[in-house]
Every structure is written in C-alpha cells, then in structure tokens.
C-alpha positions as CSV (number, residue, x, y, z in Angstrom):
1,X,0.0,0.0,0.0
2,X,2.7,2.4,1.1
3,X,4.7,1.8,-2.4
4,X,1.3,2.4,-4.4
5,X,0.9,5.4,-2.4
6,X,4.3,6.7,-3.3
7,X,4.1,5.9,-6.7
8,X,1.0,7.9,-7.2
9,X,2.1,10.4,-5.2
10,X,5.2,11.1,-6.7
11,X,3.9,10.9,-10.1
12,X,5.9,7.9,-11.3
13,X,3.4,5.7,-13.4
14,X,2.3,8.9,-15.4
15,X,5.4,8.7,-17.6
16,X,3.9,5.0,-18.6
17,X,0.0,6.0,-18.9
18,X,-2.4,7.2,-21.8
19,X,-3.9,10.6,-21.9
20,X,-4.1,13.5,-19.8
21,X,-4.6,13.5,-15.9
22,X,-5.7,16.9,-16.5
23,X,-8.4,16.4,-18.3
24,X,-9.7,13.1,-16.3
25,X,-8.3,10.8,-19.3
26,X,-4.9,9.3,-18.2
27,X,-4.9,5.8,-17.7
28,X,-2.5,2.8,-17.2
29,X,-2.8,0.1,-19.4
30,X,-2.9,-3.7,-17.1
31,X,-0.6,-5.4,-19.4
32,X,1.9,-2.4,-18.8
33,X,1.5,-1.9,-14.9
34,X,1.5,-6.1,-14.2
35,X,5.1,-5.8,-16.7
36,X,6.2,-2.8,-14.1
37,X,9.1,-3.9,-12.4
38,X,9.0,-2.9,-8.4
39,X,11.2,-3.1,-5.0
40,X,10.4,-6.6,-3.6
41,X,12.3,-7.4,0.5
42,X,12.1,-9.8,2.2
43,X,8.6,-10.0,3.6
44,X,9.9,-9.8,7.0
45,X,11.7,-6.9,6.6
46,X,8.6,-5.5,4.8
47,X,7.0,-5.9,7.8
48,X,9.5,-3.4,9.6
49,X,8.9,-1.4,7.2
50,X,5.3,-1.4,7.2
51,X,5.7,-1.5,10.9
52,X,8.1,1.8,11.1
53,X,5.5,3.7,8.4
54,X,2.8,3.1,10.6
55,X,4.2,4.8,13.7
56,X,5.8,7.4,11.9
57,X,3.0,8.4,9.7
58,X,0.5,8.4,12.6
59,X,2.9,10.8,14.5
60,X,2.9,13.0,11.5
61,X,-1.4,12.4,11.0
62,X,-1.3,13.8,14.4
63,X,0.5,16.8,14.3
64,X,-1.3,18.0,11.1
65,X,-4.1,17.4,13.0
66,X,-3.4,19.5,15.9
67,X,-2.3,22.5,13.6
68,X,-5.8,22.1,11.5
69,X,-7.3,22.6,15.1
70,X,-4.5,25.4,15.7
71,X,-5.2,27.0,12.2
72,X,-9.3,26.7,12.6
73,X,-8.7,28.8,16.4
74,X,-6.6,31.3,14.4
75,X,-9.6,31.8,11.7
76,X,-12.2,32.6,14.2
77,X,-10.0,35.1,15.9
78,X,-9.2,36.7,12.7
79,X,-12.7,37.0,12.0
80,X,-13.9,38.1,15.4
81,X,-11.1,40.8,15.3
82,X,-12.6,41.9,11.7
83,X,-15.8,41.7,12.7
84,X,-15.2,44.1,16.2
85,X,-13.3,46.7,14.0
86,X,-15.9,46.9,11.7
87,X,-18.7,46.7,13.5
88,X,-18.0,48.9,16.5
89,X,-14.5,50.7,16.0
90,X,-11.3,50.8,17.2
91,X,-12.2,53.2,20.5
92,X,-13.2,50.9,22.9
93,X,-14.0,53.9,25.2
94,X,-16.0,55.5,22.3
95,X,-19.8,56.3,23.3
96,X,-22.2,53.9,21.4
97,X,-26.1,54.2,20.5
98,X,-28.5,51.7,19.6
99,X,-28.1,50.9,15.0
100,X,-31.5,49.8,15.0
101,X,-30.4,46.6,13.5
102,X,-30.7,43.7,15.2
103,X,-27.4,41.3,13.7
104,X,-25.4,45.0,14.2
105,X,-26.4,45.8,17.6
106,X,-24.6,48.9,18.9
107,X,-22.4,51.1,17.0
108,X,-20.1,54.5,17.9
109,X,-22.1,57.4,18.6
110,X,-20.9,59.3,15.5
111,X,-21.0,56.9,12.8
112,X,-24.0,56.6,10.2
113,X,-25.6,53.6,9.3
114,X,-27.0,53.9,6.0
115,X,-28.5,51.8,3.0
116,X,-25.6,50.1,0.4
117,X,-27.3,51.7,-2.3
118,X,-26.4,55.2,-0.6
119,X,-23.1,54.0,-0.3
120,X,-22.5,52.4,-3.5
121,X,-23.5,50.2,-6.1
122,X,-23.9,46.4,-6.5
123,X,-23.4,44.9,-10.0
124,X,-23.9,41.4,-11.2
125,X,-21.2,40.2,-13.3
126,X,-20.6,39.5,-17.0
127,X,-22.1,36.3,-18.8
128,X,-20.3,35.1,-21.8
129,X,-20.4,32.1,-24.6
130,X,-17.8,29.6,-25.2
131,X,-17.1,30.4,-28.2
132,X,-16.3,34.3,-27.6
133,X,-13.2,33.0,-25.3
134,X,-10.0,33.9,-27.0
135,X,-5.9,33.9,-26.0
136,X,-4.4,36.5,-24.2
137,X,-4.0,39.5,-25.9
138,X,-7.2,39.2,-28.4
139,X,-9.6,40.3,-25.8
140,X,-11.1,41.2,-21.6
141,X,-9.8,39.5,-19.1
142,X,-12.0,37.9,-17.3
143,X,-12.3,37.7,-13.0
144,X,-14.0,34.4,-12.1
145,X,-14.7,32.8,-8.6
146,X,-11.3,31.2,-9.3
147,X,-9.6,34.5,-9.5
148,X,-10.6,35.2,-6.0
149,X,-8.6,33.6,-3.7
150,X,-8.3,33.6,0.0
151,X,-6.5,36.9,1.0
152,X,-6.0,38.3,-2.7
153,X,-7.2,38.3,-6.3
154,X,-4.7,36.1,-8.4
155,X,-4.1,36.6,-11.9
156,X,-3.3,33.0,-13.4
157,X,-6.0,30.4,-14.5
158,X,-7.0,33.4,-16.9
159,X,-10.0,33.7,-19.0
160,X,-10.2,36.2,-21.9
161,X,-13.3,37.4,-23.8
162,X,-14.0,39.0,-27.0
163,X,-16.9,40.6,-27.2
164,X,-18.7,44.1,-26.3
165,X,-18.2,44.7,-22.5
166,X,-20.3,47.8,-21.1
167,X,-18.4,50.0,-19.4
168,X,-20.2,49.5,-16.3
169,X,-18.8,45.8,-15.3
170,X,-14.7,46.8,-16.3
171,X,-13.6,47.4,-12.8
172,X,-11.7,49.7,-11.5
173,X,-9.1,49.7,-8.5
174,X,-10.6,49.9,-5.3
175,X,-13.4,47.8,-6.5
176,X,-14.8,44.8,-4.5
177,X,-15.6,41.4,-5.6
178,X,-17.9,39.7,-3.6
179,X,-18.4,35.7,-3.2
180,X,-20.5,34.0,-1.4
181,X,-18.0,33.3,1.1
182,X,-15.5,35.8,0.4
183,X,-14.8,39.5,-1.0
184,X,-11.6,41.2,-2.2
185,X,-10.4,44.5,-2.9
186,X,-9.3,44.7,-6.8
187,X,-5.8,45.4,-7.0
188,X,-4.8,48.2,-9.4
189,X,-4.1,46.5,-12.7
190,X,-2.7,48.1,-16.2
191,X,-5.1,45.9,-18.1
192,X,-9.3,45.9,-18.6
193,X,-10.5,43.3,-16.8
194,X,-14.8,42.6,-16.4
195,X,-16.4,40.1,-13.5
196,X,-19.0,37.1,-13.9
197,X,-22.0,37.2,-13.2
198,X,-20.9,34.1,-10.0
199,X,-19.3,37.3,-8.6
200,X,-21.0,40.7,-7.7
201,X,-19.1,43.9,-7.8
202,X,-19.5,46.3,-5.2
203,X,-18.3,49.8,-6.7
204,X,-16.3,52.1,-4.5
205,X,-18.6,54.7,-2.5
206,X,-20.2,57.0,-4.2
207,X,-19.6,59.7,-1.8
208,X,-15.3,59.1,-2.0
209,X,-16.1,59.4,-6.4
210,X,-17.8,62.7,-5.4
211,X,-14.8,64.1,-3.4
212,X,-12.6,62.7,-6.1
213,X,-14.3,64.6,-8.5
214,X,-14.5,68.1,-6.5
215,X,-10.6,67.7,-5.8
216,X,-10.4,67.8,-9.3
C-alpha cells in the first residue's frame, strides 16, 4: 500500500500511462502496470517497514491534525477581530447608541448607518459564450470565482473574452468582488478586466467618487 501510495504520489506511473490527468483521461494500461518492475524485500523486513511507516505516519497524521485545530482557532480570531473593528470601531472607550439593526447591535455614537445603495452600487457580473473565449492578448480578461482567492485576487487560471463589454462591469481599482463566502479589494491592474456574473461587484462609494471629483 505504502509503495502504491508513493508511486502515485510522486507521479511515477504517469510517464507510462495514456492521456491526460488533466483532463480526467490518463490511464495505465494492465498489461503495462502487471510488466512494471517494483522493489520486492524480504517479507519480514517488509513488515518493519510497514511497521516503522505506521508509527511514523501516525505521528505526523497527528500533528497535522493539531495545527488544522490550531489553524481553525486562528480563523475565528481573525474574523472576530474583523468583525469588532468593523462593527463597533477601534475606540473601545467610544460612546455607542442603539443601530436599530438587530445582527449590528450597537455602534459609535458618531457613525452613520446607512443603506448600500447610498453608499454604492452592487453589479452582477458578466455572462459570456464559449465560443467568444479567445488567447491572451485578443480580448477582456476575465475575473471568475477562481480569481478570488483567499487573501487576494490572483491573476493565473486566466480567462479572456471577446466581445462588447459595457463600461459598467470593467472594474476599477478599489473595486470589491464579492463571493458568497468571500470579497476582495481589486488590485490596481494596467489591463481591462470585467467580472461574472458568480461574482458581484460592489463599486467604491459614491460619496469618495464625489470628493474625487471636487478635488479635481
């Protein structure tokens, strides 16, 4: 089991199979992976071996366990700090006052609490046909859930479009994409890039475009 497991593992019967892994296709042939030629000990000493693996292996299972618990502790305190900050500021000796919303609770004294469409706008992404994806370089790039990753918006795994794209979805930096389980800031970027419709794009506020504009 162990030698199966490292040959998979470390990809050694892919230089002997058919097709493409990537694409769910690769296989092994039987006549060729009954002719492959493997390590054979003595079966006692396989039993050490076996033996060794077992002990070690658990040792290991167990300390990946104890840092998934470690790492799961360290999420909810990220997001209880995030939530705190947001929610009721960084004063904790600031006055508060009833928001009127039950989930929100109390909030500073001086801050507003206001509709998003006051604040900004929501957009639902871009929906496109097979056959308008194109290489790089002939057309939009394209930000899909895939694009938004855990901390930051990667730019690999691209999509790119050709077709009409209304100026509305090209975002702009400072623009947030929003999952169902995650949202990111988009990072300023020299190229166009749109959103799909799986993501929804919440423009910067409307009252920071105004003061932008007056500084003008």
């Amino acid at each position: 089991m162990y030698l199966f497991q490292a040959g998979y593992k470390n990809k050694i019967f892919y230089a002997f199979g058919q097709g493409s892994s990537q694409l769910g296709r690769w296989r092994f042939p039987t006549e060729q992976f009954n002719s492959f030629k493997f390590p054979n000990p003595p079966f006692q000493e396989q039993k050490q071996i076996a033996t060794f693996l077992d002990r070690e292996t658990a040792k290991i299972d167990e300390l990946i366990a104890e840092q998934k618990n470690l790492i799961e502790l360290l999420k909810e305190k990220r997001q209880a700090v995030i939530s705190h900050a947001v929610t009721k500021g960084l004063n904790p000796s600031a006055p508060m006052k009833n928001s009127g919303i039950e989930w929100l609770g109390e909030v500073p004294e001086h801050w507003e609490v206001k509709r998003l469409k006051h604040l900004g706008k929501a957009l639902i992404g871009l929906t496109y046909d097979p056959t308008e994806v194109v290489e790089e370089g002939e057309g939009t790039l394209v930000l899909r859930s895939s694009n938004v990753q855990e901390g930051l918006i990667v730019f690999d795994d691209n999509v790119f479009v050709n077709k009409e794209i209304p100026e509305k979805l090209v975002t702009r930096d400072g623009d947030i994409l929003t999952l169902r389980d995650r949202s990111r800031v988009v990072p300023r970027n020299d190229s166009a890039c749109v959103f799909t419709k799986r993501s929804v794009v919440k423009m910067q506020a409307l009252r920071n475009r105004v003061e932008s504009l007056e500084s003008m």
